[in-house]
C-alpha positions as CSV (number, residue, x, y, z in Angstrom):
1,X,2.2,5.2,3.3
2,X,3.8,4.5,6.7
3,X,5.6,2.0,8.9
4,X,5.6,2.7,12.7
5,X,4.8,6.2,11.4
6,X,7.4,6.5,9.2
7,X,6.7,7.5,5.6
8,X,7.9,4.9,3.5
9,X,6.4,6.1,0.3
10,X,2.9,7.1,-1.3
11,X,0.1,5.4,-3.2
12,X,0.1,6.4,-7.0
13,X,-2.7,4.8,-8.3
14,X,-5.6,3.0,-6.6
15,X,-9.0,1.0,-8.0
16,X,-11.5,-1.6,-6.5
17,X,-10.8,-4.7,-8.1
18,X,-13.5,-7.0,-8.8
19,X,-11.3,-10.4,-9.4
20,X,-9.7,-9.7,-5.7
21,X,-13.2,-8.1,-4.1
22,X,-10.8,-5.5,-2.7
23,X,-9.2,-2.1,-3.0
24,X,-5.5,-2.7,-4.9
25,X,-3.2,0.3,-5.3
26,X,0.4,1.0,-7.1
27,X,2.7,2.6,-5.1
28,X,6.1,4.2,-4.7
29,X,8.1,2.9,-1.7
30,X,11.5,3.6,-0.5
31,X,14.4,0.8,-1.3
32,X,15.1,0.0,2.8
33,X,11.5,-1.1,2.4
34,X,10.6,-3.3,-0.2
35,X,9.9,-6.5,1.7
36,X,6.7,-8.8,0.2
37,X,4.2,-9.2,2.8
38,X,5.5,-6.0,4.9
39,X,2.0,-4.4,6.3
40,X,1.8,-0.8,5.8
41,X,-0.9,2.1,6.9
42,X,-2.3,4.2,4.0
43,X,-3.2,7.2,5.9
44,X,-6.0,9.2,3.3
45,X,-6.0,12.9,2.9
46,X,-9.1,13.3,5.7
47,X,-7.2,11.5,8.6
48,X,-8.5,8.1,7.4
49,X,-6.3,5.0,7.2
50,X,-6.1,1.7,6.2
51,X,-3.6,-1.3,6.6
52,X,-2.5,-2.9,3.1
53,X,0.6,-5.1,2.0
54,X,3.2,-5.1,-0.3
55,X,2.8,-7.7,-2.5
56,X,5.4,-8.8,-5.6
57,X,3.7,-8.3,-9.1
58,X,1.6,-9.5,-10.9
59,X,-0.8,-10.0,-8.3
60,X,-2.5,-13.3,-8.3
């Protein structure tokens, strides 16, 4: 996980959720970064990645 390509943390747990109609995913993110709403890149194992947002639990 990355901010202006600086790792900021990592994605621990991720599922499609059928209430949302989206991927949602846990992750562990470094303290000087938890803002809500802050967009991140998940960068995937092959190269791949996708913008997300940290979002305050429970989701809703």
């Amino acid at each position: 996980m990355t901010i202006d390509e600086e790792v900021v943390g990592q994605v621990t747990t991720a599922i499609w959720s059928p209430a949302f109609k989206k991927n949602i995913a846990l992750g562990m993110v470094t303290k000087d970064h938890w803002t809500f709403g802050q967009v991140v890149d998940i960068n995937f194992p092959d190269g791949r990645a996708k913008r997300g947002k940290l979002c305050q639990l429970p989701l809703r």
